[in-house]
LOLUMTI-531210 format. One record per residue: residue in one letter; z, y, x of N, C-alpha, C in turn. Coordinates in steps of 0.001 Angstrom, whole numbers, plus 500000, padded with zeros to 6 digits. Atoms other than C-alpha are relative to their C-alpha. Layout:
<recs>
 type     nZ     nY     nX    caZ    caY    caX     cZ     cY     cX
    A      Z      Y      X      Z      Y      X      Z      Y      X
...
</recs>
This chain:
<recs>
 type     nZ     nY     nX    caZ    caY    caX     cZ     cY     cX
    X 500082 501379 500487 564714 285477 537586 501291 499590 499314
    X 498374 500061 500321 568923 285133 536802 499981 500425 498725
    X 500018 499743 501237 568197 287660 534487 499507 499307 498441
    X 500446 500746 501178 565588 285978 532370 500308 498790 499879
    X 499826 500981 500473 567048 282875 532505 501346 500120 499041
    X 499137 499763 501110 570152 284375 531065 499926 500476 498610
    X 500556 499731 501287 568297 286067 528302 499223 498684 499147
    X 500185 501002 501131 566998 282631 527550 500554 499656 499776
    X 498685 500882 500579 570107 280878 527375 500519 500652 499314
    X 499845 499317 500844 571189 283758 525316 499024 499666 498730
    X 500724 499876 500814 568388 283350 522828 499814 498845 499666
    X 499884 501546 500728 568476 279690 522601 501486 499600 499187
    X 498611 499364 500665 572163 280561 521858 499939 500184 498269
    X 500801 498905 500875 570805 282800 519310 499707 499448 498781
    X 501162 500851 501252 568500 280538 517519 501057 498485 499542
    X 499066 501499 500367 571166 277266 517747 500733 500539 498971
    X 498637 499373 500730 574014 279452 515915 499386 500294 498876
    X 500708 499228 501129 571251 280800 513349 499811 498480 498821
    X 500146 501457 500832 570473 276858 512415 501158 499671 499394
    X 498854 500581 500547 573564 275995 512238 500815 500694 498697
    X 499519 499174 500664 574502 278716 510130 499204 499877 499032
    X 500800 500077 501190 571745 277937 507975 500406 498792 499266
    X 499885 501279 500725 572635 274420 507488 501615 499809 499287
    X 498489 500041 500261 576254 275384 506636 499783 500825 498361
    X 500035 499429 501315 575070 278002 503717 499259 498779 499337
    X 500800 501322 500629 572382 275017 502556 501199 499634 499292
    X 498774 500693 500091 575691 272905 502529 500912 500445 498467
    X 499091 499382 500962 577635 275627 500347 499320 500133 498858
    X 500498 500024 501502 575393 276318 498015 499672 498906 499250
    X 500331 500659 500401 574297 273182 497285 501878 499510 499025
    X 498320 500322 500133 578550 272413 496669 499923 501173 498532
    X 499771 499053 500778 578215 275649 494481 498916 499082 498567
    X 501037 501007 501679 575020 273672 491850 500779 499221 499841
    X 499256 500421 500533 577197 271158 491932 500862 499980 498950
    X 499323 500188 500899 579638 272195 490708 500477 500922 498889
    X 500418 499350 500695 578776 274835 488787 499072 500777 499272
    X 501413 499941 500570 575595 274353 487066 500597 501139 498652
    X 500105 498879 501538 574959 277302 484149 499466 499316 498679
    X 500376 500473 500907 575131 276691 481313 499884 501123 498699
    X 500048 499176 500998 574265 278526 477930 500546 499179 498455
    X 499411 501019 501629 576471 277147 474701 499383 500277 498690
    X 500693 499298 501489 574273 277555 471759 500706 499209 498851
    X 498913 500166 501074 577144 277900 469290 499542 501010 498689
    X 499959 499288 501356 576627 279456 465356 500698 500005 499370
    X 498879 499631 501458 578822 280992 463438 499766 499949 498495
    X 500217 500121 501462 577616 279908 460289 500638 500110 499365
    X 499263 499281 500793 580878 280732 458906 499838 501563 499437
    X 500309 498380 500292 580123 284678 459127 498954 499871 499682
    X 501249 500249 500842 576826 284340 458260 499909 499704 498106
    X 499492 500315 502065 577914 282731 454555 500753 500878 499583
    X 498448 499010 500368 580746 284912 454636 499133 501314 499246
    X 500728 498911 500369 578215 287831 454643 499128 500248 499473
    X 501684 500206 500683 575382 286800 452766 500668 500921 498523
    X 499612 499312 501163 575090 289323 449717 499389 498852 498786
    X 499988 500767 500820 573655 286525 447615 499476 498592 500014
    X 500454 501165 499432 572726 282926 446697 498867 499407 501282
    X 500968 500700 499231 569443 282705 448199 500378 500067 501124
    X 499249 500422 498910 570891 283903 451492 500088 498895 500780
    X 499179 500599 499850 572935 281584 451625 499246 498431 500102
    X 500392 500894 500314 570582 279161 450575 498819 499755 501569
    X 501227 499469 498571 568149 280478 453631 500525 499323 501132
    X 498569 500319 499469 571148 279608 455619 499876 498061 500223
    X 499632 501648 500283 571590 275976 454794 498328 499319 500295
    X 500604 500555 499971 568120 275152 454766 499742 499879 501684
    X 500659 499825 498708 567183 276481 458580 501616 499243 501125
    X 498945 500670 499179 570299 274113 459477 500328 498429 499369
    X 500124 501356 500837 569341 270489 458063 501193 498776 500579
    X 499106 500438 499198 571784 269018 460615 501131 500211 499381
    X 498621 499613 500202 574784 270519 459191 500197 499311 498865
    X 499737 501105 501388 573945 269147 455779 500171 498890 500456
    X 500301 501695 499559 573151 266161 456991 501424 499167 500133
    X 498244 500446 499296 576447 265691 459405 501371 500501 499018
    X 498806 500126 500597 578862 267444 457466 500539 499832 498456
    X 499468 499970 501349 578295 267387 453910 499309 499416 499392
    X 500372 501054 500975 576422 264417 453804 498969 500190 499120
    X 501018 500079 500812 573590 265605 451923 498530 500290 500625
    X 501062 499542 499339 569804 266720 452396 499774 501408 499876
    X 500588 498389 500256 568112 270080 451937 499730 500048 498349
    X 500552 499829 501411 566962 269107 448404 501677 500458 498962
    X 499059 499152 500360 570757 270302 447484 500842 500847 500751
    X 500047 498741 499201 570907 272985 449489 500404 501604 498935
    X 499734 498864 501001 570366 275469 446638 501209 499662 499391
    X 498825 500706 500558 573467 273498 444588 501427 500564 501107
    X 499562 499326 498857 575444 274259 447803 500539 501285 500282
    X 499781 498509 499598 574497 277598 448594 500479 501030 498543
    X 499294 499058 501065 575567 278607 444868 501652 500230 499821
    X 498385 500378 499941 579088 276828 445133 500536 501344 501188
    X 499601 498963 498753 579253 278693 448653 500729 501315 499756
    X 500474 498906 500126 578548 281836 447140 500980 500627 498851
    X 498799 500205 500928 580882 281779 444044 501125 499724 500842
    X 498972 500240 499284 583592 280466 446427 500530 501747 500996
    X 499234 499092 499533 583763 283815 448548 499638 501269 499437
    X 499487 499117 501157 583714 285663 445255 501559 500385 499822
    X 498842 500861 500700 587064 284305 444796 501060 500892 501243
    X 498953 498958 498894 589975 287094 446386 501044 499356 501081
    X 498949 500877 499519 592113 284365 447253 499529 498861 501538
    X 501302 500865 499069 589473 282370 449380 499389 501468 500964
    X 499937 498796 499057 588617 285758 450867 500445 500287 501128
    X 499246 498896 498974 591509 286939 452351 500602 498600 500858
    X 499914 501073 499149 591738 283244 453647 499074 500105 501099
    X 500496 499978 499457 588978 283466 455138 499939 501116 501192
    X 499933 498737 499053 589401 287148 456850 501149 499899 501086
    X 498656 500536 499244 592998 285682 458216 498969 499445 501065
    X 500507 500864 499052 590467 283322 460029 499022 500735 501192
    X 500334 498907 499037 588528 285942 461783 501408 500938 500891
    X 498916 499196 499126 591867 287974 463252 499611 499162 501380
    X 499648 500357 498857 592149 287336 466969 500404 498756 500745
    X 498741 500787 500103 594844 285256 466522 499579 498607 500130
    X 500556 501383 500578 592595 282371 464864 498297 500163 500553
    X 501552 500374 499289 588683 282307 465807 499258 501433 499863
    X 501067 498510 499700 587698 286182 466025 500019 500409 501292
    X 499684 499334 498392 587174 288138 469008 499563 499360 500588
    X 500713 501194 498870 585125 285494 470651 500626 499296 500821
    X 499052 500743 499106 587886 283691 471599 499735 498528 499808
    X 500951 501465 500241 586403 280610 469999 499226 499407 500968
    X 501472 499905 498823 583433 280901 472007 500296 500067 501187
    X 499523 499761 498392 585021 281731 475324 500461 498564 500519
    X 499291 501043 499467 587155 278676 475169 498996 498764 499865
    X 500841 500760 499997 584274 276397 474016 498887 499911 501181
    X 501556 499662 498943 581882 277867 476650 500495 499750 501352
    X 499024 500704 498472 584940 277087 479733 499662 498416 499878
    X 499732 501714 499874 585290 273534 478556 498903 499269 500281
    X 501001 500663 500102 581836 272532 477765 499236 500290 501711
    X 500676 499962 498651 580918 274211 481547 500728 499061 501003
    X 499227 500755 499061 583838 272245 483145 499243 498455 499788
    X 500772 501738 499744 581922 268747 481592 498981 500350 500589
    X 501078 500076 498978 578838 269759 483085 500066 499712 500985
    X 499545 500441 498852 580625 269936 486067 500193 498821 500779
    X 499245 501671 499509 582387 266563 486240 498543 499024 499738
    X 500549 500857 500579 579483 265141 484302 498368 500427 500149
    X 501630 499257 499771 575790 266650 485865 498999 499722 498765
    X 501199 499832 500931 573713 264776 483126 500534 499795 498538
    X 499870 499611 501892 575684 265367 479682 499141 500770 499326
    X 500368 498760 500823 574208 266804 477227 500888 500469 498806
    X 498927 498866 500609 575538 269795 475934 499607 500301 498220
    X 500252 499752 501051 575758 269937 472144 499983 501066 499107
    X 500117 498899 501046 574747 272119 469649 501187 500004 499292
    X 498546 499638 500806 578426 273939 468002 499126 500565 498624
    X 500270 499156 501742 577846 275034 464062 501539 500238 499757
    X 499063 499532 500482 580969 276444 462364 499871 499958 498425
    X 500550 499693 501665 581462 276449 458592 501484 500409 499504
    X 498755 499740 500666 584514 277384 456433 499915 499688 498264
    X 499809 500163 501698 584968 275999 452765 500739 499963 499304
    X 498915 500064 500187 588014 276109 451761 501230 498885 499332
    X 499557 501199 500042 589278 272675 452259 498911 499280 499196
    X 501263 500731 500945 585844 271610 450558 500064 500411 498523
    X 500064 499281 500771 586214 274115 448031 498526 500378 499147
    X 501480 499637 500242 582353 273981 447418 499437 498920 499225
    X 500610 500794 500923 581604 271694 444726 500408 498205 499954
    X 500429 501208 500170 580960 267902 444884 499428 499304 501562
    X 500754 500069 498787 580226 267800 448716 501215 499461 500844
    X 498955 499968 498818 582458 265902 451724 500171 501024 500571
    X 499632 499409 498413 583817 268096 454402 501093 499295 500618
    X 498933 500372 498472 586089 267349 457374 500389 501160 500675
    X 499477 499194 499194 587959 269020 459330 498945 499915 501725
    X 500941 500509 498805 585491 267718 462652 498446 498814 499907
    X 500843 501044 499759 582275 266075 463609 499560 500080 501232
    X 500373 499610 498850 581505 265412 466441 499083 499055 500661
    X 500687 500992 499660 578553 263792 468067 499611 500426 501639
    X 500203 499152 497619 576889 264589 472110 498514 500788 499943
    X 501086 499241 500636 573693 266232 469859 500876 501248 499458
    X 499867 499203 500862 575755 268194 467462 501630 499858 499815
    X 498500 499962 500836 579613 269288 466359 500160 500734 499074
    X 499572 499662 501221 580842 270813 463300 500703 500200 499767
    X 498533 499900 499784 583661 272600 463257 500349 500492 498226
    X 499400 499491 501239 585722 273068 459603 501180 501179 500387
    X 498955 499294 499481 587448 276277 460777 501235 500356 499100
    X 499228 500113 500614 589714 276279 457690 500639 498497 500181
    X 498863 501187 499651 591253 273191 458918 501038 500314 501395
    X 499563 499318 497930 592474 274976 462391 500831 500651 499480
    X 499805 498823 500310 593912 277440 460344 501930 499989 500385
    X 498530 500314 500144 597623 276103 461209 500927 500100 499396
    X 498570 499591 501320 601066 276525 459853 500249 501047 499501
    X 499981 498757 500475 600478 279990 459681 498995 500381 499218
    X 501146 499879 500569 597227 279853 458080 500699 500172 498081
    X 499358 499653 501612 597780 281116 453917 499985 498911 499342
    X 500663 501265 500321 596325 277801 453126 500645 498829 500678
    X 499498 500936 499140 597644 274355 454340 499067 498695 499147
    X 501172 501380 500834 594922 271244 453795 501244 499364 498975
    X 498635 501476 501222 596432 268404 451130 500202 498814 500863
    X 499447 501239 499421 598113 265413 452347 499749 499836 501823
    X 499848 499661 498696 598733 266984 455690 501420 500029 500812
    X 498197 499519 499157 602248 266230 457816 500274 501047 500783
    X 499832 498759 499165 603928 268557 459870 499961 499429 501343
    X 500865 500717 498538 603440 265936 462861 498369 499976 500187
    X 501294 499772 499278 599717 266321 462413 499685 500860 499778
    X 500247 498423 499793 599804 269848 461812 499617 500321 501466
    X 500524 499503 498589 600372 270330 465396 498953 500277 500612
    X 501038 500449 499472 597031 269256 466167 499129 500856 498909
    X 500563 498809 500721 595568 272124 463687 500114 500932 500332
    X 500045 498637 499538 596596 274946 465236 499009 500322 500818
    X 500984 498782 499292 593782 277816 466346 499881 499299 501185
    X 499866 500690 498818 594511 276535 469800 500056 498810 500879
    X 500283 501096 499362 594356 273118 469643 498595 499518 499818
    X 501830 500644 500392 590511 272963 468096 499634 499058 501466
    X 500748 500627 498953 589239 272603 471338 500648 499002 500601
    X 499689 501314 499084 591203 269794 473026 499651 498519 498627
    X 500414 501219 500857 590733 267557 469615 498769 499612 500224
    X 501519 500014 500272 586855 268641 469927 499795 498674 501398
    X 499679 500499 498769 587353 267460 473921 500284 498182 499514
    X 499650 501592 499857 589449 263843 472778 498723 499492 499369
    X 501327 500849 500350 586402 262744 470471 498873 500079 500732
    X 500738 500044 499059 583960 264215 472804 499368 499170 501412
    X 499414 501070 498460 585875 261676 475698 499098 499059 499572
    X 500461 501240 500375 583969 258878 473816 498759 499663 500370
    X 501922 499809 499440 580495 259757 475520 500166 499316 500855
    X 499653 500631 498541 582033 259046 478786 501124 498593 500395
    X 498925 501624 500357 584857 256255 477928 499624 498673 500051
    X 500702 501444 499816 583750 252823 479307 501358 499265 499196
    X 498751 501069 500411 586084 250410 477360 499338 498849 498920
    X 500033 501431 499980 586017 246604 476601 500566 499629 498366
    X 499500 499941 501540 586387 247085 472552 500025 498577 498810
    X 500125 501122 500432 585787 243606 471640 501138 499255 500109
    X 498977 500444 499755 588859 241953 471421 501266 500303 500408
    X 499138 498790 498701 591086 244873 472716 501118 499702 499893
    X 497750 500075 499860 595116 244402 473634 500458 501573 499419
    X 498960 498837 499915 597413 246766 472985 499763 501194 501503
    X 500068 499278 498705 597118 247951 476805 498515 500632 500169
    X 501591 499410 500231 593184 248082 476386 499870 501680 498951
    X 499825 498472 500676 593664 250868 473637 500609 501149 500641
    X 500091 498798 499463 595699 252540 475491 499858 500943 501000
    X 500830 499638 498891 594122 253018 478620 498938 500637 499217
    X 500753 498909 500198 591290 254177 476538 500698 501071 499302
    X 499709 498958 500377 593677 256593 474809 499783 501266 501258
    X 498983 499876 498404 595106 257301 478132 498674 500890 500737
    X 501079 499425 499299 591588 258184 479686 499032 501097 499294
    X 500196 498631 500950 590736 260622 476429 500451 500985 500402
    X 499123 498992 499798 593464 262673 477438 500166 500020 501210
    X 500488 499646 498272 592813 263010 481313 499047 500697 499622
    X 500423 499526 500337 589580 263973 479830 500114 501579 499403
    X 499743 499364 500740 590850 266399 477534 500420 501240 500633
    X 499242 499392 498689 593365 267777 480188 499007 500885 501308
    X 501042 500011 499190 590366 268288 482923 499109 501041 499473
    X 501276 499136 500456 588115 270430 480442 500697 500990 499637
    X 498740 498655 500269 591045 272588 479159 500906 500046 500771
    X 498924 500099 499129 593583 272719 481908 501455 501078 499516
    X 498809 499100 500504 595597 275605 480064 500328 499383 498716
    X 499592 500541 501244 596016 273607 476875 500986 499504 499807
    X 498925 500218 500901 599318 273384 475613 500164 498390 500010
    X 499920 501318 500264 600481 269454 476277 500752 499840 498052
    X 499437 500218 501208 602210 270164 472648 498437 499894 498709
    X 500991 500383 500650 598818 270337 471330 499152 499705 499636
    X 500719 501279 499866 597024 268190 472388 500590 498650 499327
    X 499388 501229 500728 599477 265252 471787 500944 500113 498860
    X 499058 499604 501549 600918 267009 468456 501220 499549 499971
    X 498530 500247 499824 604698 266714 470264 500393 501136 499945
    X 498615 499243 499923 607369 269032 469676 500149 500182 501770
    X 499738 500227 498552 608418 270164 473375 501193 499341 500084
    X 498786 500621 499991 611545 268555 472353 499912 498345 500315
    X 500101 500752 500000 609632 265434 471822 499234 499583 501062
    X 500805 500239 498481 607441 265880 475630 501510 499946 500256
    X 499587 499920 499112 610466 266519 476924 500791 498733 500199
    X 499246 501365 500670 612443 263390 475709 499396 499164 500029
    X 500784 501040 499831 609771 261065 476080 499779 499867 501626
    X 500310 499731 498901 609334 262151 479392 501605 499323 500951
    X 498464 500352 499703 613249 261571 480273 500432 499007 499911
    X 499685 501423 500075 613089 258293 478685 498993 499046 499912
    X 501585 500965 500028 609702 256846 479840 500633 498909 500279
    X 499078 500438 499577 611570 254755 481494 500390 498225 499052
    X 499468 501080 501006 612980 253023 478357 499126 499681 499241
    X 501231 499899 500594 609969 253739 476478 499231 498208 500526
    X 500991 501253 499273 607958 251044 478816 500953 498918 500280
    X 499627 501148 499760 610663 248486 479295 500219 499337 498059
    X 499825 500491 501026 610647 248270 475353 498463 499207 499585
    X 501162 500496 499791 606992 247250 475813 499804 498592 500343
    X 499744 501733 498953 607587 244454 478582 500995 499472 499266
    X 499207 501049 500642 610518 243318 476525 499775 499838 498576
    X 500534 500508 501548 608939 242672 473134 498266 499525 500469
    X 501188 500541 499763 605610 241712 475002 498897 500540 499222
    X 500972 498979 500845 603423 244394 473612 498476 500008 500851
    X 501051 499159 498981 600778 245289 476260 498756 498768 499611
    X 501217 501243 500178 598386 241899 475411 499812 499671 498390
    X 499931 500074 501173 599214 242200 471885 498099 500260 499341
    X 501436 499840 500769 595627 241922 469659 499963 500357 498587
    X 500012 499950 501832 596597 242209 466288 500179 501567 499523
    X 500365 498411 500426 595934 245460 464524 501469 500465 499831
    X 499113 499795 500860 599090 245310 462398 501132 500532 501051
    X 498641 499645 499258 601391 245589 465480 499521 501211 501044
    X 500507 499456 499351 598914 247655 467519 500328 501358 499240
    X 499529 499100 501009 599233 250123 464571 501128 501104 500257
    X 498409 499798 499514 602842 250752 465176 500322 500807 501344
    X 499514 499093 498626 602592 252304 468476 499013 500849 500262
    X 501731 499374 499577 598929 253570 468516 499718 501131 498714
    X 499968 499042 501352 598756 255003 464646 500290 501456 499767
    X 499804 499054 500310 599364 257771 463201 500919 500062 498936
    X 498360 500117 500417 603346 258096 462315 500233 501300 500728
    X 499247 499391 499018 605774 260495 462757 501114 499943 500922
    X 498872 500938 499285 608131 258100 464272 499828 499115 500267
    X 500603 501217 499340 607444 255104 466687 501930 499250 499383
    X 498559 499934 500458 611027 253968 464870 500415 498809 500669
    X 499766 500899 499943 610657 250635 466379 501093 500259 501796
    X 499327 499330 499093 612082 252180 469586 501088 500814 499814
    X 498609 498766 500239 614223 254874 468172 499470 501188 499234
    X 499822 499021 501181 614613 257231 465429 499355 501407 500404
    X 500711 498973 499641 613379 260266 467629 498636 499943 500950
    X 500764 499520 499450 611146 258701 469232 498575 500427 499437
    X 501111 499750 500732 607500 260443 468493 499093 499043 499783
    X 501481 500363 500433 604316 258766 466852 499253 499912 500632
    X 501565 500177 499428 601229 257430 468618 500823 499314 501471
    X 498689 500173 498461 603917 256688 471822 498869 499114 501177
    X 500676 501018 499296 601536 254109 473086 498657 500670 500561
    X 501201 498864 499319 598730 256999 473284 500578 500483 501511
    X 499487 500025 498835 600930 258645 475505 500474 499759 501423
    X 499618 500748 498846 602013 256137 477639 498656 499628 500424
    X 501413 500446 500010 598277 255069 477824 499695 501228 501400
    X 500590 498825 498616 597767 258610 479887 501284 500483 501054
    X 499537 500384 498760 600681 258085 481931 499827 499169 500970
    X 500975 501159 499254 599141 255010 483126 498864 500872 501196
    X 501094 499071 499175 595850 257021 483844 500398 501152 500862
    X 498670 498929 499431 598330 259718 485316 499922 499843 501100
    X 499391 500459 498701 599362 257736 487722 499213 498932 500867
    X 501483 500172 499146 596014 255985 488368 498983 500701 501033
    X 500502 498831 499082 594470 259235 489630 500766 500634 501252
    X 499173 499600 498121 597599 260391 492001 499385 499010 500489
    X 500449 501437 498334 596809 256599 493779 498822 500358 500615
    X 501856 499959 499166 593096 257267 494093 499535 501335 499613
    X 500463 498370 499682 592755 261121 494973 498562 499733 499995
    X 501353 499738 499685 589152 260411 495889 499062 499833 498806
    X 501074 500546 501307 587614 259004 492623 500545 501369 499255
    X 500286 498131 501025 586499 262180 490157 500345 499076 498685
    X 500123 500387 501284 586925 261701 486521 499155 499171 499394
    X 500783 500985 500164 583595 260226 486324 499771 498904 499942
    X 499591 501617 499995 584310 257085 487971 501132 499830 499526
    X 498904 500649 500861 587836 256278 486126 499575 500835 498515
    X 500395 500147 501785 586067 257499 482531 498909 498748 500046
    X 501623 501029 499800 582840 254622 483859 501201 498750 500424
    X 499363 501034 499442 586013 251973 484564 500352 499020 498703
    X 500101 499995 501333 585780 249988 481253 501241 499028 500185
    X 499042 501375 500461 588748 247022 482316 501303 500840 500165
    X 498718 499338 499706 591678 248340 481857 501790 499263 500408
    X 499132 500886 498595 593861 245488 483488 499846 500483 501243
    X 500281 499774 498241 592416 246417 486570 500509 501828 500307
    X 499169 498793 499413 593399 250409 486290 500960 499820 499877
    X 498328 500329 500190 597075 249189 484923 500482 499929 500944
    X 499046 500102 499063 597677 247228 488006 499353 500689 501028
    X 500250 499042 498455 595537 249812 490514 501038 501632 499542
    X 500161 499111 500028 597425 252255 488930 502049 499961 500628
    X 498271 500181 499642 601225 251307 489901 501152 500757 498868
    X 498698 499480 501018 602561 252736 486873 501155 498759 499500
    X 499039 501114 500661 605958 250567 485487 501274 500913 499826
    X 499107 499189 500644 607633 252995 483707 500833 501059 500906
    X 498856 499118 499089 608941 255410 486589 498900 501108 499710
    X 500917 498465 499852 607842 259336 486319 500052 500097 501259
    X 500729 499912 498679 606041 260525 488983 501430 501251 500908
    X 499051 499353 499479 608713 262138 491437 499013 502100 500743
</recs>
């Protein structure tokens, strides 16, 4: 009798430890969908594709079975498509446009599926943070600075359907080519390596709650501020130099004199400011915020915008990205966020 009652208490043992053990994998895996739902990036290289087409029609085959691309990037319909695909086609006739273009395949710049690798991390990390985004269709094109007739291009488009990448705009300082009326402060933000965090800041705008009607100075740049948390979050190895197109001379110096940076703010009464003209000045696109000082960098107020958010997220470990990109007042993260010009120790 001893015996079998010990073999039951053994076996109820048995069966408790088996539940529990079940409800612990349940637990994990469910932690695992979370937070790493699969995803498949349906990206086209429609650059190689044109590149390799032996002639117009091709090319023209090309453009039509991608009405989107006209559409978004060059602004037109299908009915000049053929017009298009001739310019195209004549263009990487041209030896000079060629060996531009073959630079852009190396390793270095978008060959080797390094494009794709880094697009296919980032876009799985928003899934992550963000369960019901949708994931957009990537196209690629190369024209050589809009080398193709009578047609816009851009360097980016970017929508939460569709993006559009101009990979001859990436092509950086090393690229054979350098766009027209391009600085060497927004070069930075061209290099091979920074595509993806630019793709990332316009991308932020899906998820960016902000109060755009009337906005301060501080309103902008909390939503800068919460772009680039964003940005940061989907690329975590990305280069702070190029993302915020600083010199490390100019992170490191901004960083050293946040400090002064933000009391030049509170003492000229900037942060409630509404007017474009002065908003401009710190938010714009300069290569010198001069009103501060001769070195200091351009956009400054971006910056400080994601030190704010910086130092919003140390306070409140528990809130994900989700809820402070869904926080649209940005008075209320300023003062939850205890920033006032001190770096974080």
């Amino acid at each position: 009798m001893k015996n079998h009652k010990r073999c039951l208490g053994f076996l109820l043992l048995l069966i408790s430890s088996f539940f529990m053990g079940s409800c612990g994998s349940k637990d994990e895996n469910k932690e695992i969908k979370i937070k790493a739902p699969a995803i498949q990036l349906d990206i086209q290289r429609l650059d190689q594709s044109i590149a390799n087409s032996q002639n117009v029609q091709q090319i023209d085959s090309i453009l039509r079975k991608h009405p989107e691309v006209l559409q978004a990037y060059f602004s037109v319909g299908t009915n000049r498509s053929s017009e298009l695909a001739k310019n195209f086609f004549a263009l990487f006739q041209n030896p000079a446009l060629r060996k531009f273009y073959e630079q852009s395949q190396e390793p270095a710049y978008f060959g080797g599926k390094v494009l794709e690798k880094e697009l296919q991390a980032a876009f799985q990390e928003i899934k992550n943070e963000f369960p019901q985004a949708k994931i957009p269709k990537i196209r690629t094109v190369f024209t050589g600075f809009g080398a193709v007739g009578n047609f816009k291009t851009q360097h980016l488009v970017v929508s939460d359907s569709l993006i559009v990448i101009g990979l001859d705009y990436f092509m950086g300082k090393n690229g054979l080519y350098l766009p027209q009326n391009v600085y060497d402060y927004q070069l930075r933000r061209l290099e091979p390596r920074a595509l993806v965090g630019q793709i990332l800041l316009l991308y932020a705008g899906y998820f960016n709650q902000h109060e755009a009607e009337n906005a301060s100075m501080l309103s902008d740049m909390i939503w800068y501020g919460k772009s680039y948390a964003f940005a940061k979050k989907m690329a975590p190895s990305l280069a702070d130099s190029l993302l915020f197109g600083y010199t490390q001379t100019e992170l490191t110096e901004s960083e050293m004199f946040q400090q002064e940076i933000w009391e030049h703010f509170i003492d000229q009464s900037l942060l409630y400011k509404q007017d474009e003209f002065t908003k401009a000045k710190y938010l714009g696109e300069r290569p010198k915020t001069i009103e501060i000082g001769p070195a200091c960098p351009g956009s400054i107020g971006r910056w400080l915008g994601w030190k704010i958010i910086d130092a919003y997220q140390s306070n409140h470990p528990n809130e994900n990205l989700a809820e402070v990109m869904a926080k649209p007042d940005a008075n209320q993260l300023f003062q939850a966020s205890g920033y006032r010009g001190k770096a974080k120790e």
